[in-house]
Every structure is written in structure tokens, then in C-alpha cells.
C-alpha positions as CSV (number, residue, x, y, z in Angstrom):
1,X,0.0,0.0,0.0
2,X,1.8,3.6,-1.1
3,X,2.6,5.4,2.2
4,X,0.0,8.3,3.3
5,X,2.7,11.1,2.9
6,X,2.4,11.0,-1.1
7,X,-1.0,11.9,-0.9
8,X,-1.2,14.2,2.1
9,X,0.3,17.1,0.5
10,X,-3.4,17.5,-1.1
11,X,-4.6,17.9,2.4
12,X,-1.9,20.8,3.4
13,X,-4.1,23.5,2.7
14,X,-7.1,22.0,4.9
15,X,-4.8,20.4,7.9
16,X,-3.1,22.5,10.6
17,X,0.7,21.4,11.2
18,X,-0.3,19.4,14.2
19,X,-3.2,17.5,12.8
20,X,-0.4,17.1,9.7
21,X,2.0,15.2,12.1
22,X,-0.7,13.6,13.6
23,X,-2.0,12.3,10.6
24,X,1.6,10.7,9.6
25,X,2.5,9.5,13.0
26,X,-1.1,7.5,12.9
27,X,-0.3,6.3,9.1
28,X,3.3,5.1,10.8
29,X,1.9,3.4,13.6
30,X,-0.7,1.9,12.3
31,X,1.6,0.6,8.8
32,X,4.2,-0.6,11.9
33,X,1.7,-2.7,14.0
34,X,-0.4,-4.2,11.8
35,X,2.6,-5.8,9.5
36,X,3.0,-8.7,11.3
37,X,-0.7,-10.1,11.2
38,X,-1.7,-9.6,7.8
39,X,-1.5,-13.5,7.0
40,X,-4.2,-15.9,6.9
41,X,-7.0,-13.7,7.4
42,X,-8.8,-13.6,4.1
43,X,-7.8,-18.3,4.0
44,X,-11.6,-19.3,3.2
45,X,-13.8,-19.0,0.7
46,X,-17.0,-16.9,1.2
47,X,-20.0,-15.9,-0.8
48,X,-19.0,-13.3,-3.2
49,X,-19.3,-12.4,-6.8
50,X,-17.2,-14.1,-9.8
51,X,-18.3,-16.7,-12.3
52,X,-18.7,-19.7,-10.7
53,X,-23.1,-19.3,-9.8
54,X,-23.8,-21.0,-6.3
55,X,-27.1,-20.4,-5.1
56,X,-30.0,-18.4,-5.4
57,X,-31.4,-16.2,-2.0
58,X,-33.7,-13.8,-1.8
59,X,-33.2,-10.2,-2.4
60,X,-32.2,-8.2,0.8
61,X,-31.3,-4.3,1.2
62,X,-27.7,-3.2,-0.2
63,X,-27.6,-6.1,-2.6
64,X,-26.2,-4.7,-5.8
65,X,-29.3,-5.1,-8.6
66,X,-26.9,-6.4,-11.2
67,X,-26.7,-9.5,-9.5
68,X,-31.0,-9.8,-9.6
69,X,-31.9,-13.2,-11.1
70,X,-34.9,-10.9,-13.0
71,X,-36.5,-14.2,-14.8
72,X,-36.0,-16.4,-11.6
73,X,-37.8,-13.2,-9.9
74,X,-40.9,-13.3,-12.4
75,X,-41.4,-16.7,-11.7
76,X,-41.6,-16.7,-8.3
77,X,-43.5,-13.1,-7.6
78,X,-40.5,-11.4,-5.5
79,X,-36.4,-10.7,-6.1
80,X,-34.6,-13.0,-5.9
81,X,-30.4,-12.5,-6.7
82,X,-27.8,-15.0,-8.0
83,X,-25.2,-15.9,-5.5
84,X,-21.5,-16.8,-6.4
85,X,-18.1,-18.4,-4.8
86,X,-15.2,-16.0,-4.1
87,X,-12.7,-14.9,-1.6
88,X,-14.7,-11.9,-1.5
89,X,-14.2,-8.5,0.0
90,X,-15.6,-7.2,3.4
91,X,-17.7,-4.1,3.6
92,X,-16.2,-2.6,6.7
93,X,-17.9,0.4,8.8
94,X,-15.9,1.8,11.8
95,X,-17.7,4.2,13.9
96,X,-15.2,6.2,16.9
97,X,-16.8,7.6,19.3
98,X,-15.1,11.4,19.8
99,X,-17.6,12.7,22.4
100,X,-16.3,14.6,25.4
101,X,-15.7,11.3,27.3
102,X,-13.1,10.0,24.9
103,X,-10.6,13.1,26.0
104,X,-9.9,11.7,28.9
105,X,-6.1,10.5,29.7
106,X,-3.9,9.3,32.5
107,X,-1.1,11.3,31.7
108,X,-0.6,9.7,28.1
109,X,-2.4,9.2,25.3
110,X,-6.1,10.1,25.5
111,X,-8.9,7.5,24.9
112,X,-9.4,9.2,21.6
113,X,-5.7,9.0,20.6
114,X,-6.2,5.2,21.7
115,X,-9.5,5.1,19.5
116,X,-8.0,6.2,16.2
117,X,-4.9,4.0,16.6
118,X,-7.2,1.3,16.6
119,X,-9.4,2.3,13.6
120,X,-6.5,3.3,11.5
121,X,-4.8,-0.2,12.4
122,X,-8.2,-2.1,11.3
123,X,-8.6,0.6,8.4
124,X,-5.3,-0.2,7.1
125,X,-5.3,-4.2,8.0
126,X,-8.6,-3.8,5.7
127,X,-7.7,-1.9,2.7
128,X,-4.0,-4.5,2.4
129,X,-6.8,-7.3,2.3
130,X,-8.8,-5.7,-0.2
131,X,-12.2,-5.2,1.9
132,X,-13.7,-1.7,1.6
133,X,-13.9,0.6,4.3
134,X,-16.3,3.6,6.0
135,X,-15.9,5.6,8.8
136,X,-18.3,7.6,10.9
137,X,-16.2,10.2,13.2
138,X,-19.2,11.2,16.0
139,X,-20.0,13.4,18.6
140,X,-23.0,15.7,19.5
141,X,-21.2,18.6,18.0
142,X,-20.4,17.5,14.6
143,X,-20.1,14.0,13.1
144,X,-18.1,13.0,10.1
145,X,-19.5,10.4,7.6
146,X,-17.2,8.6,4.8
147,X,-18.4,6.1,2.4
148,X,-17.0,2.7,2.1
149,X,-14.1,2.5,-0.5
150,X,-11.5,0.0,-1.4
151,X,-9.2,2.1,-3.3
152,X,-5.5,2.0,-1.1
153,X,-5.3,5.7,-1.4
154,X,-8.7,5.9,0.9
155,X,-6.3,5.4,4.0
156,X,-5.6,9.3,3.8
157,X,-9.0,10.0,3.7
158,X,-9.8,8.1,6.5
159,X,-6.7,9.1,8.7
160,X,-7.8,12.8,7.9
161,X,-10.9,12.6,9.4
162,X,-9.9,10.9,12.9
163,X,-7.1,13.6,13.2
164,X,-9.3,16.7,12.2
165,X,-10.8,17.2,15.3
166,X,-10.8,16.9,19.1
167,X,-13.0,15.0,21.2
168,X,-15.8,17.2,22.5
169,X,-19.5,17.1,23.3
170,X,-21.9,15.0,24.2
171,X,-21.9,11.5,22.2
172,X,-23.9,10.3,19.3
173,X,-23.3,6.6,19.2
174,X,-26.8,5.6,18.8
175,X,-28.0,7.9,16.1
176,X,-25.3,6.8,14.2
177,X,-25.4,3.4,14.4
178,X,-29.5,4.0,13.4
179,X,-28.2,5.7,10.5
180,X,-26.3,2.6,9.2
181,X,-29.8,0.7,8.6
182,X,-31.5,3.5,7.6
183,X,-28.8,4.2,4.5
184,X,-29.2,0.6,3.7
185,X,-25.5,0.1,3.6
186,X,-24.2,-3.1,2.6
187,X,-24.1,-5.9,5.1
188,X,-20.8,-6.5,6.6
189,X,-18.8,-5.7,10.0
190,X,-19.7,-2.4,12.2
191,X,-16.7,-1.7,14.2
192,X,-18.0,0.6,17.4
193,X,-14.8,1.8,19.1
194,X,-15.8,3.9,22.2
195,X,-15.9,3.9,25.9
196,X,-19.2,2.9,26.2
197,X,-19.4,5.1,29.2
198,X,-23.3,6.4,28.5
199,X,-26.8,5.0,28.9
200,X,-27.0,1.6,26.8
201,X,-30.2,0.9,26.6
202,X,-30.8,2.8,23.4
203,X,-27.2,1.9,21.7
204,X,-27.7,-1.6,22.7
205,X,-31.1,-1.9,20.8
206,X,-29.3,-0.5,18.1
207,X,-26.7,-2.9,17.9
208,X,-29.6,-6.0,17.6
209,X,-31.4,-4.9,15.0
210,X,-27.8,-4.5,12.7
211,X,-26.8,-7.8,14.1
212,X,-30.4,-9.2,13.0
213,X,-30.2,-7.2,9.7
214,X,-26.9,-9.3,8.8
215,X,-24.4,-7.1,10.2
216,X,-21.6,-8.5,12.1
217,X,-21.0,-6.2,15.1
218,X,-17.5,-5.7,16.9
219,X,-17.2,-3.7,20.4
220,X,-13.9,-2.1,21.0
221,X,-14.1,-0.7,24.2
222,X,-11.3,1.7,25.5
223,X,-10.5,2.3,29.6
224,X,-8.7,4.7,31.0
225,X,-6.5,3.8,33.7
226,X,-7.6,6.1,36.5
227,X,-11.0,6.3,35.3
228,X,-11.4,2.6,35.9
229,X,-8.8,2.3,39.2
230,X,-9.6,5.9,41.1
231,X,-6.9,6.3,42.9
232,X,-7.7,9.7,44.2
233,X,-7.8,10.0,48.2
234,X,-8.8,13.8,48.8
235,X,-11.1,16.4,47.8
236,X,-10.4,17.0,44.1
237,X,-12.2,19.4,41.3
238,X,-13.7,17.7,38.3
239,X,-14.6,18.5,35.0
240,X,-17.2,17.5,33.1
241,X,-15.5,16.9,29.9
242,X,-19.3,16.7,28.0
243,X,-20.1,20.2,29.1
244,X,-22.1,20.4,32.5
245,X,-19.7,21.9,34.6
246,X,-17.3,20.8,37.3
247,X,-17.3,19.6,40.6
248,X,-15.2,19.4,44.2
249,X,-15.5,16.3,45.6
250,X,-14.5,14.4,48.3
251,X,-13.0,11.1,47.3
252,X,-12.0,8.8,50.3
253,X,-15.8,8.2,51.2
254,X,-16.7,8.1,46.9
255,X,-14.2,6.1,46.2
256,X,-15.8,1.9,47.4
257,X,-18.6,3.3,45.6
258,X,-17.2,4.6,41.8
259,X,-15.2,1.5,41.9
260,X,-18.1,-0.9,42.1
261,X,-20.6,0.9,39.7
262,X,-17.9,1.4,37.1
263,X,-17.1,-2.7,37.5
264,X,-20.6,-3.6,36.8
265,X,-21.1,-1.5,33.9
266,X,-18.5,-3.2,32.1
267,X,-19.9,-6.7,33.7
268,X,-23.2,-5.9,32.4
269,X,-21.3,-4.8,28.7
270,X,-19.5,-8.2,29.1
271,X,-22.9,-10.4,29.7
272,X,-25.0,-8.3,27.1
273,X,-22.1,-8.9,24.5
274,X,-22.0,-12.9,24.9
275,X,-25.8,-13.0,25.5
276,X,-26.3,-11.9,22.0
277,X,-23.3,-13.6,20.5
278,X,-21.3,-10.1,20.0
279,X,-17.8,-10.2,20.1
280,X,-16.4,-7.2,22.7
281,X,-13.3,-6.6,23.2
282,X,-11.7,-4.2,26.1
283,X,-8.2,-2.5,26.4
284,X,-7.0,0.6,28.5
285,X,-4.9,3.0,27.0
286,X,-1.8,2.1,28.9
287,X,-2.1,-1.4,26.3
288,X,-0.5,-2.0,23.2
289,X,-3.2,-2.3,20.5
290,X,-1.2,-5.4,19.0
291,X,-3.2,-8.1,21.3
292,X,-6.6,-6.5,20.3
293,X,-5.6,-6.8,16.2
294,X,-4.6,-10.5,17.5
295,X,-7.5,-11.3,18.9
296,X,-9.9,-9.8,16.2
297,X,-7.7,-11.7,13.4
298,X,-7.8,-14.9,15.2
299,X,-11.9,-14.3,15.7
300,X,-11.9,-13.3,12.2
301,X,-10.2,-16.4,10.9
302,X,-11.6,-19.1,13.0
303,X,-15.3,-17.5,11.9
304,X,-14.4,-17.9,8.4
């Protein structure tokens, strides 16, 4: 794949220096962890488009209507579409959460820094393997919607968009992921990388009805250290990175308390997740990404 540098001179005139550098250093990282497990994940043969015909289903949404079987269809009163083997490609749709929540950090990298390193390592493990890629870019404040494309050169595109802006605002996970079925996009993976710290009943009912549409959903959950740990033993002021405000609080009595609601949220992530067969996965920013892209691949390829 041609390195993002020879194309992100086109960009110069819309990218500050820092969101420049920040673009390359996410190209660099991502080109630099992913090398290593780019074998064996496309090994099996899936249903596809080429010339050797396999099967006839029934029409769904985001089916291309060149592949509509139109005399099959007349006989049988509804559209039907001619199915084919192939190593086909994915459709791939990463959504990354960059609400006010995801600015948080533990004196390192921010949980939106951590979010775009992993999107731009599955963006770029994508494109090598041929599969097209989308990305949705969200928060309350504005969100950023690319279409799915193949092409290597896309990686810019998609790099530029998760280095643009800062996390702000309230989140808007669940409209989003709405949006998905509501565009009829193609059926394929929905990647949701975000800290999941909001109400889930709403995203959760949105992640069913894409899994029962066809979609195969992936959680990507990322923790920051002291968020999860609380180490803090005195009164300390705290922002609301969302926008309501901040707060003094005592910590020593708070602290039994945080610990154990911010457990069982993620419990009750964990047990919703397997309940419904969706695969979660859940790293803090002080972690190397490399064991996530493991364990996706290894999913991946054992699913296949």
C-alpha cells in the first residue's frame, strides 16, 4: 500500500501542522503494527461475486441489482439474486466515538488517541486485504461520515478525518449506528470503538437490530487507567469533559462506591455482549493495541 505522505500534501491546505504530524504518525503506527498479522486472514472461501453461480437467495437491502436473477424473480413473484463463490471482499464500517468522554487521559495518550490507533490499524489491515472501508467520526457537536471505499489511497481519507478534530460534546453513538440501517449500507462488520461510558439501553437496541439485519458487530471498548482504578484519596475538582460543569468532591468516602458501579457497567457490557453472541473486546490505554488486532484476526479467521 503507497505510504499516506504522497498523498497528504493534497490535504496541506485544509490540515493545521499538528493535525499534519498527527496524521503521519497514525499512518506510521498503524503501517508498523499491523505488519506482522496480515496473513491468513482472508484463508476461506466466502460468498462473493465471480463466475462460478452458487445459489439463489432472496433479495435483501444493499444487494447490488446487477446481480438480480430478474426471470427467476418473475417466476416466483418477488427478487430474488444470483449468489457466487469467491474470496470476496468485506464491507467494513468503523464508527469512533469522539464525544467529550473519549478526551480523557492518565497522563498519556487520550482515549481518543487510543481510539483512532485502533481504527486506523483495522482501516489499514482492511484496505492491504482488499475489503472496503467507511468511517463515521461522531459526537454531538459534529459527526463525520465517509463512504465505504477500497481504493489503497482511501487510507488518507480516513486518517484525515480521525485527526481533524478533538473529542468534544456529548456522544452520538446511537443515532449513528441507526443511520447505518436507515442508508441501507451493505451488510458487513460495524466496528464501534468507544468507551461505552453512557446509557446503553438505546445503543444496545441498536446494535440488535444491525446484528439481525446481517451485520456483524464488533465492540472495542477503551479504559482509561484512572477512570477505571480511582486512585484519588482527597477532595479534588472535576470536569465534566461533556459540558455540564465541574465539581469538588471528596474522594475517600466516593471512592468503594465509583469502583463498584464502574465494574458492573462493564460486567453488564460483558454479559449483554456474549448474550447476544457479539464479540467485545476491552483494552485501557496504557495497552499495546497489537493483542486486540490479535485477537480480532484470530476471531476473524476461525469465523471464516
Amino acid at each position: 500500500m503507497p505510504d499516506v505522505s504522497t498523498y497528504s500534501r493534497a490535504f496541506e491546505h485544509v490540515l493545521p501542522a499538528a493535525a499534519k504530524e498527527s496524521l503521519n504518525q497514525l499512518d506510521f503506527f498503524a503501517r508498523r503494527t499491523v505488519e506482522g498479522f496480515l496473513h491468513g486472514v482472508h484463508s476461506s472461501r466466502r460468498k462473493g461475486v465471480s463466475t462460478e453461480f452458487d445459489h439463489h437467495t432472496q433479495y435483501q437491502p444493499g444487494d447490488p441489482l446487477k446481480h438480480v436473477d430478474w426471470k427467476v424473480s418473475a417466476r416466483h413473484d418477488q427478487y430474488v439474486v444470483k449468489r457466487y463463490q469467491e474470496d470476496t471482499s468485506l464491507a467494513v464500517r468503523l464508527i469512533v466515538d469522539r464525544s467529550g468522554s473519549m478526551r480523557r487521559s492518565t497522563g498519556g495518550p487520550t482515549k481518543y488517541d487510543h481510539a483512532c490507533k485502533l481504527a486506523a490499524c483495522l482501516a489499514y489491515l482492511a484496505l492491504n486485504q482488499g475489503d472496503s472501508v467507511g468511517l463515521t467520526v461522531t459526537s454531538e457537536a459534529k459527526t463525520d461520515w465517509l463512504p465505504p471505499r477500497s481504493a489503497p489511497t482511501h487510507l488518507v481519507v480516513l486518517l484525515r478525518a480521525l485527526v481533524s478534530q478533538e473529542a468534544a460534546a456529548p456522544d452520538a453513538v446511537t443515532h449513528c449506528l441507526r443511520a447505518i440501517l436507515d442508508r441501507g449500507e451493505r451488510r458487513g462488520l460495524v466496528v464501534l470503538v468507544s468507551d461505552l461510558m453512557f446509557p446503553p439501553e438505546d445503543t444496545r437496541r441498536e446494535l440488535g437490530r444491525l446484528q439481525a439485519q446481517g451485520h456483524e458487530v464488533l465492540l472495542m471498548q477503551v479504559r482509561d487507567p484512572a477512570e477505571e482504578d480511582f486512585p484519588f484519596r482527597r477532595w479534588i475538582t472535576f470536569d465534566d469533559l461533556e459540558g455540564a460543569g465541574r465539581r469538588r468532591i471528596d474522594t475517600v468516602p466516593l471512592r468503594r462506591l465509583y469502583r463498584e458501579e464502574y465494574a458492573a457497567l462493564r460486567t453488564e457490557w460483558q454479559e449483554w455482549a456474549r448474550k447476544y453472541d457479539i464479540h467485545l473486546v476491552s483494552l485501557r490505554t496504557d495497552q499495546h493495541v497489537d493483542a486486540v488486532l490479535s485477537e480480532y484476526i484470530s476471531r476473524r479467521a476461525g469465523a471464516q
